[in-house]
C-alpha positions in Angstrom: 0.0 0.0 0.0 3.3 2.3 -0.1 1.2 3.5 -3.6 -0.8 5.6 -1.3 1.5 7.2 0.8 1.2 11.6 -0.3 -1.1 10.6 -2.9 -3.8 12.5 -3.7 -7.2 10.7 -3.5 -10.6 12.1 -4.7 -13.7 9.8 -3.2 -17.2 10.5 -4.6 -19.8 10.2 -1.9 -17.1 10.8 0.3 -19.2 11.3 3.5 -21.3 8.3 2.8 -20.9 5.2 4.6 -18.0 3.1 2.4 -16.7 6.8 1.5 -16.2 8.0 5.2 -14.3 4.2 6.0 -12.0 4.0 3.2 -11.2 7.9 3.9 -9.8 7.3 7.0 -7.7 3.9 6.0 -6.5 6.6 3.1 -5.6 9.0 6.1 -3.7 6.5 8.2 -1.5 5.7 5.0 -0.4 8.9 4.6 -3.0 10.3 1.5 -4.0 13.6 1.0 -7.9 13.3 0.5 -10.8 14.9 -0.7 -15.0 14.1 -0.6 -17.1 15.3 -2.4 -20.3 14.7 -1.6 -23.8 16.4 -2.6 -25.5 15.1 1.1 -29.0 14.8 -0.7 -30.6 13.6 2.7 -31.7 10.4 1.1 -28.4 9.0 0.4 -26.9 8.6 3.1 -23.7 11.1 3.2 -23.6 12.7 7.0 -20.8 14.8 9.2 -21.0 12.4 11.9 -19.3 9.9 9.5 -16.4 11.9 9.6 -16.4 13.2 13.1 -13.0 12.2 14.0 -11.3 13.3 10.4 -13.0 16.2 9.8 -9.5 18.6 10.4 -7.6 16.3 8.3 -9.7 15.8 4.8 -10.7 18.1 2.1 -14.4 18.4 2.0 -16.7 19.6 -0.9 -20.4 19.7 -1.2 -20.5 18.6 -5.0 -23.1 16.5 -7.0 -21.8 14.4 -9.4 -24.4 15.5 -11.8 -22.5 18.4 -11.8 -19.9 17.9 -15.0 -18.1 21.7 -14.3 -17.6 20.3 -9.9 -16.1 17.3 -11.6 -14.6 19.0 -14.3 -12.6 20.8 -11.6 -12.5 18.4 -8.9 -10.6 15.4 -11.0 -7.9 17.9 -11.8 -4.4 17.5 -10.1 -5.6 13.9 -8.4 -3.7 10.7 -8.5 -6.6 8.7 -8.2 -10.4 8.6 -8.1 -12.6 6.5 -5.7 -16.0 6.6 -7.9 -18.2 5.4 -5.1 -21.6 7.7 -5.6 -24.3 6.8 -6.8 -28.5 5.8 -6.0 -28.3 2.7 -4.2 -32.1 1.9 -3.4 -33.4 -0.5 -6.3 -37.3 0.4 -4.9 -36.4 4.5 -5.6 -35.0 3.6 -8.9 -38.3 2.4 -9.9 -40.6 4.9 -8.6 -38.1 7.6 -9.9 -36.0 6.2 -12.8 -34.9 9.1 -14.5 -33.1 10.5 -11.1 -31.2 6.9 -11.2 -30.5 7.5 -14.9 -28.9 10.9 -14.1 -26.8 9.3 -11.3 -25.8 6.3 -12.0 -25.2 5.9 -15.7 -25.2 9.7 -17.1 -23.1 11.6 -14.6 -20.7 8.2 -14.6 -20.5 9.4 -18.3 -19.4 12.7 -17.8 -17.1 11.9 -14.9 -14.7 9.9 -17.1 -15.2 12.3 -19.8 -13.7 15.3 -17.2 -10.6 12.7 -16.5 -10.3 12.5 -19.9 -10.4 15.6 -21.3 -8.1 17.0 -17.7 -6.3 13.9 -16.0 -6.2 11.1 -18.0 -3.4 9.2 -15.6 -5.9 9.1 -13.0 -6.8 6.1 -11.8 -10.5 5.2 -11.1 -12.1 2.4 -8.9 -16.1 1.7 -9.8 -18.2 0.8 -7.1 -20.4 -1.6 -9.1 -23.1 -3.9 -7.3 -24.2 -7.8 -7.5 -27.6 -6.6 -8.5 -26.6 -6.3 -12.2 -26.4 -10.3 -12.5 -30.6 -10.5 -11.8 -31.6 -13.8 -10.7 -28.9 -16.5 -10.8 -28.4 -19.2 -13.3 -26.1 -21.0 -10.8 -24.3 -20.2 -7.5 -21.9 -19.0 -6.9 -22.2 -16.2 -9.4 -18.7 -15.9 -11.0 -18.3 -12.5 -13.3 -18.7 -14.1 -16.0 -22.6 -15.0 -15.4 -24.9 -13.1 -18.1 -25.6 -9.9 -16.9 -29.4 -9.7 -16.2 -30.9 -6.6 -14.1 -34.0 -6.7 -12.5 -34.6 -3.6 -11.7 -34.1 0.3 -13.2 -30.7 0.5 -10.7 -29.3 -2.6 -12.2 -29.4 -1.5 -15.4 -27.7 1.8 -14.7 -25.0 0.5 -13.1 -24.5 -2.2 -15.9 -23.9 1.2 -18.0 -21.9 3.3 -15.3 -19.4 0.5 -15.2 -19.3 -0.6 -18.5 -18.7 3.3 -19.7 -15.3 2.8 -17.1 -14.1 -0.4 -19.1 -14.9 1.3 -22.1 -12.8 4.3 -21.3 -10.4 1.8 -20.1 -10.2 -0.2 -23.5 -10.3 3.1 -25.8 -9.1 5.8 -24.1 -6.1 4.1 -21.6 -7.8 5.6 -18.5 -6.6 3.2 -15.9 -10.3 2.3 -14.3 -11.3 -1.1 -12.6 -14.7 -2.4 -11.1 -15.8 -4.1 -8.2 -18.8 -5.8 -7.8 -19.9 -5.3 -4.0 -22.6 -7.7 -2.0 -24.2 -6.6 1.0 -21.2 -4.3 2.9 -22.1 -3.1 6.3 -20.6 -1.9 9.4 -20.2 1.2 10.9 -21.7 4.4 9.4 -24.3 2.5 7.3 -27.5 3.7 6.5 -29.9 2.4 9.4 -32.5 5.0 9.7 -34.3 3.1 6.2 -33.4 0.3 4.1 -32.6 2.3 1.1 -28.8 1.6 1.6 -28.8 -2.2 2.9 -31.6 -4.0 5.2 -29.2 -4.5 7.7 -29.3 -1.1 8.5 -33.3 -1.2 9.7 -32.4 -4.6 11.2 -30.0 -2.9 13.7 -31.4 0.3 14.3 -34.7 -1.7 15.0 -32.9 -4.3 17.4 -31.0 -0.6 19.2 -34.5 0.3 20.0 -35.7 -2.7 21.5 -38.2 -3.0 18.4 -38.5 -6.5 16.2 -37.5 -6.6 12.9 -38.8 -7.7 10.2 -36.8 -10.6 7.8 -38.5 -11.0 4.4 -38.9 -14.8 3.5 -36.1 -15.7 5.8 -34.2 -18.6 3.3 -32.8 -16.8 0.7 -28.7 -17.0 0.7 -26.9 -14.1 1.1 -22.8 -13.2 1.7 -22.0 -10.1 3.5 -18.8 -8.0 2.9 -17.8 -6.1 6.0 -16.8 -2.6 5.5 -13.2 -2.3 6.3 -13.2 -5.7 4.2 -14.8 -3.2 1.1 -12.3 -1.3 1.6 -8.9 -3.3 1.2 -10.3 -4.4 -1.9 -11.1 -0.8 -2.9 -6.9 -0.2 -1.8 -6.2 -3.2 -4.0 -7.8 -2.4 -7.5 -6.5 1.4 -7.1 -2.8 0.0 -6.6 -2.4 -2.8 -8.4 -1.6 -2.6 -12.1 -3.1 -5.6 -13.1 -6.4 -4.6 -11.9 -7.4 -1.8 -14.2 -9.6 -2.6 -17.1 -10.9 -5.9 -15.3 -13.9 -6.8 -12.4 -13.9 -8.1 -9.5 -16.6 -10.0 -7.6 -16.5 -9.0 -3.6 -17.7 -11.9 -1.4 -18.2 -12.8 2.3 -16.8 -14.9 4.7 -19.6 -17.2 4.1 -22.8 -17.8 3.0 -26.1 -17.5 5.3 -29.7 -17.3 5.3 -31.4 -14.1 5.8 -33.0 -16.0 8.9 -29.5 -16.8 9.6 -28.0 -13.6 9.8 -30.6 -12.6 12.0 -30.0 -15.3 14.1 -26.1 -13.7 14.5 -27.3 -10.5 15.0 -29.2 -10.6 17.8 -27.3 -13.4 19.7 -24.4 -10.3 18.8 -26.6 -7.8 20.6 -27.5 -10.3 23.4 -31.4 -9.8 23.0 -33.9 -9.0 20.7 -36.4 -10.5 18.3 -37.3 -10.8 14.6 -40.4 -11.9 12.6 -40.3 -13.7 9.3 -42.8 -12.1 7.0 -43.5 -12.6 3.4 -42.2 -10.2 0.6 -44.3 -7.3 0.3 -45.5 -7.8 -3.3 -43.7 -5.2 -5.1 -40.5 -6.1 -3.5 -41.0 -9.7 -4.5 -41.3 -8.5 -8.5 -37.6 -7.5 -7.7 -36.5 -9.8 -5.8 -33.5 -12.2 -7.2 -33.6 -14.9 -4.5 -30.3 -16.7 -3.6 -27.4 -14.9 -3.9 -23.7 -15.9 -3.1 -20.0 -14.4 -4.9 -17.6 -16.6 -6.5 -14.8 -14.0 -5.5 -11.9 -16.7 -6.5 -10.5 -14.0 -8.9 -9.8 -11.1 -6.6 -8.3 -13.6 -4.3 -6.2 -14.8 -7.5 -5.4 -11.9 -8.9 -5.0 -9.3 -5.7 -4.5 -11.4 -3.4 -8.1 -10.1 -1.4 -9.9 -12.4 1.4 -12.5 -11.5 3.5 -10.6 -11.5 7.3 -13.9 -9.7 9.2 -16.1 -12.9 10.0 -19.8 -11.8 10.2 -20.2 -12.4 14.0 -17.3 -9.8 14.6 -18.7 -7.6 11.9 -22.1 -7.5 13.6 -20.5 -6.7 17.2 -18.3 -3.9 16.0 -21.3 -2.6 13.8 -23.6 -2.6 16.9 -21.0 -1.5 19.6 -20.3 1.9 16.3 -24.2 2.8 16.8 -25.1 2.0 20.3 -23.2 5.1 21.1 -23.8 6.9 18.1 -27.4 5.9 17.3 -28.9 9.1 17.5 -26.4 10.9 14.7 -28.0 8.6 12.1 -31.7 8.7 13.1 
């Protein structure tokens, strides 16, 4: 990681919840960093995420629909952190065009700024599992068709796709990773429009049960610090750019599972197992687990944070800071 030692780093949704984290990992090996974030309340960029960093980062309130911010922001940076975008596959549907605008448009115009005014930059995607749609086969390896379900997926296919395609054409040194279900501290918990872990725990802080939706489906969880070693990796590592990466877990659970962990983490609580709501289900892609065997390959990534750890350092973060995020 010497890479990042007085490099300058530029991290879109910088005071968001992965953002905030892999800010102060950047800190602590010696970057200098900027965030630019536009802290639209619904997406999850907040102060408190920062609280202890806030002297020793670069902060500008910047939407990446803006193409003159980016424009001026790219300039003079090493490399770029690309991590904002709309993350709630239910808003994308009652609102697609704002999800357009985000996640495939402005993606568009960002890589045309580094073009145009810092074309050795180097850019990491933050992609999402929810492009493959409803597996074919588990594990889902990055080479499984790509098949969104939803107006989110779709625009992410094109936001990452236009950073390969820069890659491929133009040189710009850009890599993807495919994320699955990162949490921890500074997550979204106030709605499930980041992750539904987030409601699970804020629920469970209040002495409230939670609900899990059909309970069986498979799922892997990344924690966040996890997220963002891999996020080091691809920015470092030559042979990463022009490639993508599957992120995975330390292993695979049931939803009911995982709620099982969490509140044997918190040492009390409760959950009910309800059905999908019905326009959830229309959405829904069932099972779910990463075949991540080529980041490990390739970058030498592993998941180190197992999910019972992850789940008592996420709790521990918000039982004293529970009110910053309601």
């Amino acid at each position: 990681m010497q890479y990042f030692c007085h490099a300058r780093a530029l991290i879109t949704g910088g005071l968001g919840f992965i953002g905030s984290n892999l800010a102060r990992r950047l800190l602590a090996l010696g970057a200098d960093v900027t965030l630019a974030d536009s802290l639209i309340p619904e997406y999850g960029g907040n102060f408190a995420n920062i609280a202890d960093i806030r002297d020793r980062v670069a902060v500008n309130i910047a939407d990446v629909r803006d193409p003159h911010a980016m424009k001026h922001l790219v300039q003079g940076c090493d490399v770029l952190f690309n991590l904002a975008g709309q993350t709630s596959h239910m808003d994308s549907m009652a609102d697609p065009h704002t999800d357009l605008e985000i996640n495939a448009k402005a993606q568009l115009s960002i890589l045309e700024a580094c073009r145009h005014h810092n074309p050795a930059i180097r850019i990491v995607f933050a992609g999402t599992r929810q492009i493959y749609g409803r597996p074919d086969h588990l594990p889902v390896d990055e080479d499984h068709p790509i098949r969104p379900v939803d107006v989110n997926g779709i625009n992410k296919v094109a936001g990452e796709w236009y950073h390969l395609l820069y890659h491929q054409v133009y040189g710009i040194r850009a890599s993807v990773l495919r994320l699955t279900n990162t949490y921890g501290p500074a997550m979204r918990i106030k709605d499930a429009r980041q992750t539904f872990l987030g409601i699970w725990v804020r629920l469970l802080l209040e002495g409230k049960p939670f609900e899990v939706w059909g309970g069986e489906q498979l799922r892997d969880f990344t924690y966040v610090d996890d997220c963002v070693e891999a996020l080091l990796l691809a920015a470092c590592r030559e042979q990463a750019f022009g490639r993508v990466y599957n992120l995975g877990g330390d292993r695979v659970v049931s939803l009911r599972e995982a709620a099982d962990l969490l509140v044997k983490a918190n040492g009390s609580g409760e959950f009910v197992i309800r059905e999908f709501p019905a326009e959830r289900r229309k959405i829904d892609i069932g099972d779910y687990y990463s075949d991540d065997r080529r980041i490990r390959a390739e970058l030498g990534w592993e998941p180190r944070v197992p999910l019972e750890e992850g789940f008592a350092r996420t709790l521990a973060y918000y039982r004293e800071h529970l009110a910053e995020y309601l």
